[in-house]
BAFI-228515 format. One record per residue (C-alpha): x, y, z. Coordinates in Angstrom, 2 decimals. Each point is the difference from the previous one (the first is absolute). Example, Ala and Ser with C-alpha at 12.3 -4.5 7.8 and 13.67 -1.06 7.14 Angstrom:
<node><px>12.30</px><py>-4.50</py><pz>7.80</pz></node>
<node><px>1.37</px><py>3.44</py><pz>-0.66</pz></node>
// end
This chain:
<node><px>-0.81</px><py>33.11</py><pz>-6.47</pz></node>
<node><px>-0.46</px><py>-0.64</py><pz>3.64</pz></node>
<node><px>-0.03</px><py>1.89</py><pz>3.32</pz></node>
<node><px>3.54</px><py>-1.29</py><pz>1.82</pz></node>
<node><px>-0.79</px><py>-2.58</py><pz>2.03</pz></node>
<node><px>1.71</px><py>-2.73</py><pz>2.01</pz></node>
<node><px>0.50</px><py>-3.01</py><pz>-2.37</pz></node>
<node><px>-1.29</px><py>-3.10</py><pz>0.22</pz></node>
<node><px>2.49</px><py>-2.55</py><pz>1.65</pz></node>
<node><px>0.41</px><py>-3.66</py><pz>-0.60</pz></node>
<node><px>-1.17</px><py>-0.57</py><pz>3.34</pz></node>
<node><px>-3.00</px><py>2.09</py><pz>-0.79</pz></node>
<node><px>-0.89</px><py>-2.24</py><pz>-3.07</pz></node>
<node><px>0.78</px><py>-3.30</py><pz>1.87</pz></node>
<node><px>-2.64</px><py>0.63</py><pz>2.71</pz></node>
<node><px>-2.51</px><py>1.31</py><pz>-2.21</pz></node>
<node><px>0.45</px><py>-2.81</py><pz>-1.90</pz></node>
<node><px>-0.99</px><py>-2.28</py><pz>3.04</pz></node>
<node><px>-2.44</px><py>2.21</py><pz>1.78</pz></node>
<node><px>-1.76</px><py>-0.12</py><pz>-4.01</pz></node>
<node><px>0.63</px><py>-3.24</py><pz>-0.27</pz></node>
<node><px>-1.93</px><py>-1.10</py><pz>3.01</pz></node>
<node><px>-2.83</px><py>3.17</py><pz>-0.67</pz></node>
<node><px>-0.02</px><py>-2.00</py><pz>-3.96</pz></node>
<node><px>-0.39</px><py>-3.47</py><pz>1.45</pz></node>
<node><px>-3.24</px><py>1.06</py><pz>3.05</pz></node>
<node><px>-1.94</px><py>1.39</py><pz>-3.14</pz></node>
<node><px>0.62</px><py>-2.68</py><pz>-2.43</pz></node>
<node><px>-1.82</px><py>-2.86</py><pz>1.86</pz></node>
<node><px>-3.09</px><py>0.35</py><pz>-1.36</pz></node>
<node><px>-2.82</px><py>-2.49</py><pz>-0.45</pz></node>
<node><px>-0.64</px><py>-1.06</py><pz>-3.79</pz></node>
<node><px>-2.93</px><py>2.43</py><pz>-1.06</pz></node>
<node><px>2.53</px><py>3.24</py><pz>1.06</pz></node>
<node><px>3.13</px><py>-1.70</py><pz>-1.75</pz></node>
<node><px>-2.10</px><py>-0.18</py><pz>-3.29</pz></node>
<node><px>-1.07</px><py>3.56</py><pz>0.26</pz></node>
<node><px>1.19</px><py>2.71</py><pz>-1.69</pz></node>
<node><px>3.30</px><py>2.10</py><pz>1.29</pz></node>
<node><px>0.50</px><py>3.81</py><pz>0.04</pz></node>
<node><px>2.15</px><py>-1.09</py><pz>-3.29</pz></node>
<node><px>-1.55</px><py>-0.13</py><pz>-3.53</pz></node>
<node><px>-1.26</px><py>-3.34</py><pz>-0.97</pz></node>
<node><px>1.57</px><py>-1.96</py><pz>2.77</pz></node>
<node><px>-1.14</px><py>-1.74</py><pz>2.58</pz></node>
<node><px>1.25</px><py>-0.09</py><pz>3.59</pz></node>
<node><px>1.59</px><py>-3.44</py><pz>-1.03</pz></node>
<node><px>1.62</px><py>1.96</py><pz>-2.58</pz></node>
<node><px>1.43</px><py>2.38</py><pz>2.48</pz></node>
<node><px>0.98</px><py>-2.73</py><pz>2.24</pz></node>
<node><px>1.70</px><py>-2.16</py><pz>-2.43</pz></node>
<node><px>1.73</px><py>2.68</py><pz>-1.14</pz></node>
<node><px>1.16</px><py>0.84</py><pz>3.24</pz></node>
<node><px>0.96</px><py>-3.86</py><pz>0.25</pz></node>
<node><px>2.04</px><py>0.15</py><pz>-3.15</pz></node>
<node><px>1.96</px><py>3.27</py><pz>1.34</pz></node>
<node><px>0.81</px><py>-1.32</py><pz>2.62</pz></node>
<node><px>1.59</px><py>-3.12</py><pz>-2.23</pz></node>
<node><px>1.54</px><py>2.46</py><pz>-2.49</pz></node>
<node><px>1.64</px><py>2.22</py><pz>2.38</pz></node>
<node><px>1.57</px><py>-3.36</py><pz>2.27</pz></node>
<node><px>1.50</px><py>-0.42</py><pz>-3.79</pz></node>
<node><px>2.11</px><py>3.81</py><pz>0.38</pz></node>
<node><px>0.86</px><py>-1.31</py><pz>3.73</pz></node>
<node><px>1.19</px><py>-3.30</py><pz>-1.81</pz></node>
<node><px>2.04</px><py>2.27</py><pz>-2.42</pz></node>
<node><px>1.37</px><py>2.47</py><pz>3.10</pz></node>
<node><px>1.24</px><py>-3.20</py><pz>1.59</pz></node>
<node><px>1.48</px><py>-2.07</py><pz>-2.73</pz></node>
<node><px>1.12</px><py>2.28</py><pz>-2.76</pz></node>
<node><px>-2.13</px><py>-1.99</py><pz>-2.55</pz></node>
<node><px>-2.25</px><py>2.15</py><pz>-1.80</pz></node>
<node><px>-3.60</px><py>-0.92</py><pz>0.95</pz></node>
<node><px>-2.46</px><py>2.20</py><pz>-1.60</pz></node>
<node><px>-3.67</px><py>0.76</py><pz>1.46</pz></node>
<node><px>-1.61</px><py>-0.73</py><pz>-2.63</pz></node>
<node><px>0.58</px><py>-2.75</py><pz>-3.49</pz></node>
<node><px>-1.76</px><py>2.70</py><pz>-1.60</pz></node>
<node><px>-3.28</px><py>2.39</py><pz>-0.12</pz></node>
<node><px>-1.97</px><py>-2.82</py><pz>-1.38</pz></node>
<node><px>1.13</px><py>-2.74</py><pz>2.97</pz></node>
<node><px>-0.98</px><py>2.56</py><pz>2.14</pz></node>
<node><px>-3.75</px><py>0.37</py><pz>-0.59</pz></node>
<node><px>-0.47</px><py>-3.35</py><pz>-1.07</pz></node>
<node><px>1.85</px><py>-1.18</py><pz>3.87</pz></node>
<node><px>-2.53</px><py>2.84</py><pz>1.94</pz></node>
<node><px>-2.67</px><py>-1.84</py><pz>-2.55</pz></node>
<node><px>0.85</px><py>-3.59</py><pz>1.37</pz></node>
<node><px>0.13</px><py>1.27</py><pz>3.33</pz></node>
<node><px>-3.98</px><py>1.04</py><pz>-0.07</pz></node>
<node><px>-1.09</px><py>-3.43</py><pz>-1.29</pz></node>
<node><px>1.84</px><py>-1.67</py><pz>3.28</pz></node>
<node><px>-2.76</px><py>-1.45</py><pz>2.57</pz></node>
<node><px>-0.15</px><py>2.67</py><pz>3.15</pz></node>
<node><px>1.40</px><py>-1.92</py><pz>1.98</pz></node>
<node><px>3.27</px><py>-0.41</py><pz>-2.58</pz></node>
<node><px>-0.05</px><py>3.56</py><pz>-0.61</pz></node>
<node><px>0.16</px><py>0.91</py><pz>3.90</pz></node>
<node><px>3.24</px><py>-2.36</py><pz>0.36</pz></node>
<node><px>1.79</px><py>1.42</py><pz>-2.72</pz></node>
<node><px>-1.03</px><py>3.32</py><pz>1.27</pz></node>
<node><px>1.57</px><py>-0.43</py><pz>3.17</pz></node>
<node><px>3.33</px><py>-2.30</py><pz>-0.59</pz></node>
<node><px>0.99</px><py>2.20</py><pz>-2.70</pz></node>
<node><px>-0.29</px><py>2.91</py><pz>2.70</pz></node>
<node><px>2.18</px><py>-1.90</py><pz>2.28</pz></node>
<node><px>2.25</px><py>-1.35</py><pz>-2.04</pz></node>
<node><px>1.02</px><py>3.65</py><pz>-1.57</pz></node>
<node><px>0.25</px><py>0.95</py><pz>3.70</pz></node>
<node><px>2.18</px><py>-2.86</py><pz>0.58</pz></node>
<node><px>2.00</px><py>0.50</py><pz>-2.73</pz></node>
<node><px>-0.13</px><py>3.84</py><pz>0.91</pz></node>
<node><px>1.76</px><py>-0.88</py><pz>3.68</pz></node>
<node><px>2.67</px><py>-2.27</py><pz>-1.83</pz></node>
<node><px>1.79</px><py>2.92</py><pz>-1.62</pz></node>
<node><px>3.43</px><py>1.40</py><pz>1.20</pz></node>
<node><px>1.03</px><py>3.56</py><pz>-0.28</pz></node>
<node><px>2.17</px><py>-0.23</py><pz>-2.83</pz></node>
<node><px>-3.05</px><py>-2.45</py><pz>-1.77</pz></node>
<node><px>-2.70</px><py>3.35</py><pz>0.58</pz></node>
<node><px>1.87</px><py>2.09</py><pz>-2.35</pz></node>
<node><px>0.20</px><py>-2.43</py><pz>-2.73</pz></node>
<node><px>-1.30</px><py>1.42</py><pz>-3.57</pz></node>
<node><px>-3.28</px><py>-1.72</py><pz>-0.83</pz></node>
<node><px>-2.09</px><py>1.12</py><pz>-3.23</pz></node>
<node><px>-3.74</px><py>0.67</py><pz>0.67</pz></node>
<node><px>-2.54</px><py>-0.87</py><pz>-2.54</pz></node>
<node><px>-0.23</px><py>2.92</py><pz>-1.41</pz></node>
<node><px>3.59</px><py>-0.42</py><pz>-0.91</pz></node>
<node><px>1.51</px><py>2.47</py><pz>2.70</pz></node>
<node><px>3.27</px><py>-0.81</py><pz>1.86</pz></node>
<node><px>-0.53</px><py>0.27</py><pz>3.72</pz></node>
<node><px>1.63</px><py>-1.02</py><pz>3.24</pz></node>
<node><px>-2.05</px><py>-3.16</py><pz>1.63</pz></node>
<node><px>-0.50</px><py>2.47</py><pz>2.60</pz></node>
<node><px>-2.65</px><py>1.12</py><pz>-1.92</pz></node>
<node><px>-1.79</px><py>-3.43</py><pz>-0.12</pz></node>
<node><px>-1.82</px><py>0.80</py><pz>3.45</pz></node>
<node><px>-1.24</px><py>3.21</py><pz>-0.75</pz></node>
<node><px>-0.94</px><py>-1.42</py><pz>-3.65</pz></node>
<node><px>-1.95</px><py>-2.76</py><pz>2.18</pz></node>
<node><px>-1.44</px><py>2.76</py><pz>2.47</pz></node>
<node><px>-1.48</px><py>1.82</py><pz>-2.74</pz></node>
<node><px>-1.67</px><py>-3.18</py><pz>-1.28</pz></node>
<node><px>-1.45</px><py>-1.12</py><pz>3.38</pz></node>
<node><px>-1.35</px><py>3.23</py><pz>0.84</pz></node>
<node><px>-1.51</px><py>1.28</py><pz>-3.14</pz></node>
<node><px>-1.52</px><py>-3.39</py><pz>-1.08</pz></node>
<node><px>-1.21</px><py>-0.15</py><pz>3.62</pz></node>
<node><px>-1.76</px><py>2.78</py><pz>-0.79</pz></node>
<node><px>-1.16</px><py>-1.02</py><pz>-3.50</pz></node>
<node><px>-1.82</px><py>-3.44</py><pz>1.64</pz></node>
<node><px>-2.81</px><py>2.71</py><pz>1.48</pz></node>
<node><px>-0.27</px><py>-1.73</py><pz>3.05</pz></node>
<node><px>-0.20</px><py>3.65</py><pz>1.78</pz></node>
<node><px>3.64</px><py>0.89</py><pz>0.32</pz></node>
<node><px>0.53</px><py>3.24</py><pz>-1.47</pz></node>
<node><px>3.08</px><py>2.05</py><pz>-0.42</pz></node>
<node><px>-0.93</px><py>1.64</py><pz>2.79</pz></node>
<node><px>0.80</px><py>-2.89</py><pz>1.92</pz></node>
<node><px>3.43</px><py>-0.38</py><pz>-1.22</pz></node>
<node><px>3.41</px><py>1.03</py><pz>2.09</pz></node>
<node><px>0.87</px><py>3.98</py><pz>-1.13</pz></node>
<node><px>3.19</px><py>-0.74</py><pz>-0.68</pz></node>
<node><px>-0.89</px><py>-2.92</py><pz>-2.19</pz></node>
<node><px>-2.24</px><py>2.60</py><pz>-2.04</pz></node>
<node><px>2.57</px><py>3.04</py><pz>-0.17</pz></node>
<node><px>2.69</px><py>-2.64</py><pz>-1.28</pz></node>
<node><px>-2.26</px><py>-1.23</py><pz>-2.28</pz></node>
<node><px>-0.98</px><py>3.67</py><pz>-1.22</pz></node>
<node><px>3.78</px><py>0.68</py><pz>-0.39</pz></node>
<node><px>0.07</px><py>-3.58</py><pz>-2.30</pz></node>
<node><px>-2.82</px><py>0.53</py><pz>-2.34</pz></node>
<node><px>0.60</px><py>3.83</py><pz>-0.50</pz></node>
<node><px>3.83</px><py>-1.28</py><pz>-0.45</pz></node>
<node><px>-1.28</px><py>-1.97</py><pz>-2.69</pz></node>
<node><px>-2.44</px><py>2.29</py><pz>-1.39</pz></node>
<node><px>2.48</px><py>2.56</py><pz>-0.16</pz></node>
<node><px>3.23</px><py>-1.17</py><pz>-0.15</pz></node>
<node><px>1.33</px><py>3.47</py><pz>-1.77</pz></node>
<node><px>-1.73</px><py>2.44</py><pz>2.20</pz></node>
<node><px>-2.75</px><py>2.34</py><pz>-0.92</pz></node>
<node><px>1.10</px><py>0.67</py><pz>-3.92</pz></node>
<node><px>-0.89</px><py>3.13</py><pz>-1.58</pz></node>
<node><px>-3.87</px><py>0.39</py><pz>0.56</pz></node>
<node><px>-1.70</px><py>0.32</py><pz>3.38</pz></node>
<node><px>-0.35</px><py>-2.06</py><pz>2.85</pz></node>
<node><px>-2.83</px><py>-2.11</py><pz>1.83</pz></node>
<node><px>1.14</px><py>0.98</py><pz>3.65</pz></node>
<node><px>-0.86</px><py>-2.67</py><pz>2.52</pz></node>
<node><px>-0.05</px><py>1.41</py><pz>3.17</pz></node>
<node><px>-0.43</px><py>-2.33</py><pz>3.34</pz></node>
<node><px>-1.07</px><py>2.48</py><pz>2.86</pz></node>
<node><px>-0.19</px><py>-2.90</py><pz>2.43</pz></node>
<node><px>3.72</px><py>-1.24</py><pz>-0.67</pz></node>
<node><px>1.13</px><py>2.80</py><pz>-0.79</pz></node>
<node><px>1.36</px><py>-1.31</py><pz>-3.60</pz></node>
<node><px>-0.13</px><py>1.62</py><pz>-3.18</pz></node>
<node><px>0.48</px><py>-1.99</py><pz>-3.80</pz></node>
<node><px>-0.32</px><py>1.57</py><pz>-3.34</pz></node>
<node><px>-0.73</px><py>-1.72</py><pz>-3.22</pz></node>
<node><px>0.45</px><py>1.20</py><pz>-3.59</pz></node>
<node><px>-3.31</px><py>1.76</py><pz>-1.46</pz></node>
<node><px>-0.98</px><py>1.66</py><pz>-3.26</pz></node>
<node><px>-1.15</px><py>3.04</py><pz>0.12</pz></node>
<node><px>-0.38</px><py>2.04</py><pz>3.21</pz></node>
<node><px>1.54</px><py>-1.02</py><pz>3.34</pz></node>
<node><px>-3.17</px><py>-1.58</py><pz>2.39</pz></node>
<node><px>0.31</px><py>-0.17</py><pz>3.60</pz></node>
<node><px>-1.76</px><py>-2.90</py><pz>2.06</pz></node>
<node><px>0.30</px><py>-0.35</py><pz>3.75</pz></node>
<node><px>-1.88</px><py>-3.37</py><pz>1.88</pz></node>
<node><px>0.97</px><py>-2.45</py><pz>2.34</pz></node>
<node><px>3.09</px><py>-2.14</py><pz>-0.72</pz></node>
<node><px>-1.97</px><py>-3.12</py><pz>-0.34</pz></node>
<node><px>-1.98</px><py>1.32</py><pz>-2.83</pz></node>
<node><px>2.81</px><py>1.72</py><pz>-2.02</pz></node>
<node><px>1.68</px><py>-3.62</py><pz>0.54</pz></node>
<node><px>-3.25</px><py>-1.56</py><pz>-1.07</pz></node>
<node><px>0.24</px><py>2.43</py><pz>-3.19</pz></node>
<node><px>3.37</px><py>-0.52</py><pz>-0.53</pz></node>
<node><px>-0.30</px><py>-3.27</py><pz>-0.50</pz></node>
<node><px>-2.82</px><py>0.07</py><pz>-2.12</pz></node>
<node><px>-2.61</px><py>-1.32</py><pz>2.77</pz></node>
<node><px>-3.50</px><py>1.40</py><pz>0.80</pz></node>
<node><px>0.34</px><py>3.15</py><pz>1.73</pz></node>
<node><px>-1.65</px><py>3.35</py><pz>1.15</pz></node>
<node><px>2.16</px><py>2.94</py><pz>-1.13</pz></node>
<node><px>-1.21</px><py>2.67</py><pz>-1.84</pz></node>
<node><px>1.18</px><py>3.29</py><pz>-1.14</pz></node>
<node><px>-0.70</px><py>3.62</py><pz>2.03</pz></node>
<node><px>-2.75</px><py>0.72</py><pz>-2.76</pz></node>
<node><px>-1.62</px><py>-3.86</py><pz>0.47</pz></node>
<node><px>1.31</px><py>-1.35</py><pz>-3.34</pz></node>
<node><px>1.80</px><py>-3.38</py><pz>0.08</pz></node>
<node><px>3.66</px><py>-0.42</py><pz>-0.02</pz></node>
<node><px>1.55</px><py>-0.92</py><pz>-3.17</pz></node>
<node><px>-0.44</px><py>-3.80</py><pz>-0.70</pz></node>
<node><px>3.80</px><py>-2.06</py><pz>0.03</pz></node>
<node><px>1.21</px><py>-2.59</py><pz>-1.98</pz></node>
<node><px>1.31</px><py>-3.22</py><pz>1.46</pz></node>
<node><px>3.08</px><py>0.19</py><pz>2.03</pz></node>
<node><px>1.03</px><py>-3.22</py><pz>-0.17</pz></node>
// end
């Protein structure tokens, strides 16, 4: 559940995906010895995150394709060609890496500014196999380009990151998490004080209150480093993936 809130407009997701885009692209030009180092993501490097960010940027061009033509084009071959492309991508020389880095960013924007109205509201299939207009390519791309911004730990933080891009995300992962509402049991109440937002999540047991900034319930949300705590000091409950 959510506090009401204005929603997130195409326009919204099609300038964060350019103001993330270019954020994305100042952070990932890094000399060899930080591109080999490790990211704020398990067991990957920050050429992991980047070619991964490379490769999104290929597979969601491939929905545009699909908006545009009618031909099914999915993201992804499969699971499999996806790690084993993000896997390629990190043995590239730097130099290849950066390049692919930044025409797949501008080729996806290209192919982004090529769409008509009618084209926009095309049905496209995600990879997780959901059925969404391609308006929801940008914001898809948004979330990628900021997050994995963060994840390279070249200082940006959440903090850092537009509020409305953070409440929108927020409303997506707690969307996700709880697509049915709170259920029977309590809730974890997630209360922004600076944003005035609110989200609950489904929780056994007892209903828990947290209140923090939005960039660290966004942070916790999506299952990145963060600071919150509970009014007695505990930790918040730990959450599974959400994507």
């Amino acid at each position: 559940m959510t506090s009401t809130s204005p929603a997130r407009s195409p326009d919204d997701a099609r300038q964060w995906m350019r103001d993330g885009t270019a954020l994305m692209l100042s952070h990932a030009d890094l000399d060899p010895s930080d591109l080999a180092g490790p990211s704020g993501l398990p067991g990957w490097s920050r050429k992991h995150v980047i070619a991964h960010l490379a490769a999104n940027a290929e597979a969601l061009g491939r929905l545009l394709h699909w908006a545009v033509t009618g031909e099914p084009t999915p993201m992804y071959a499969s699971a499999a060609d996806r790690v084993a492309g993000i896997e390629s991508g990190t043995r590239l020389p730097d130099a290849d890496l950066a390049v692919w880095l930044k025409d797949s960013a501008g080729q996806l924007a290209a192919a982004a500014d090529g769409l008509s109205a009618e084209q926009w509201q095309a049905q496209v299939k995600t990879a997780q196999g959901r059925l969404v207009p391609a308006t929801e390519v940008p914001w898809m791309r948004s979330r990628e380009v900021y997050v994995h911004t963060v994840d390279l730990g070249t200082g940006v933080g959440f903090g850092d990151l537009p509020g409305g891009f953070l409440a929108a995300l927020c409303d997506d992962v707690v969307g996700k998490r709880a697509p049915d509402g709170t259920g029977s049991g309590g809730a974890l109440a997630l209360v922004a004080e600076d944003a005035g937002r609110r989200w609950e999540l489904p929780l056994d047991g007892e209903g828990v209150t947290m209140t923090g900034p939005l960039a660290e319930i966004a942070a916790y949300l999506a299952g990145r480093p963060h600071t919150l705590r509970t009014a007695d000091g505990e930790p918040v409950p730990d959450l599974p993936p959400w994507l």
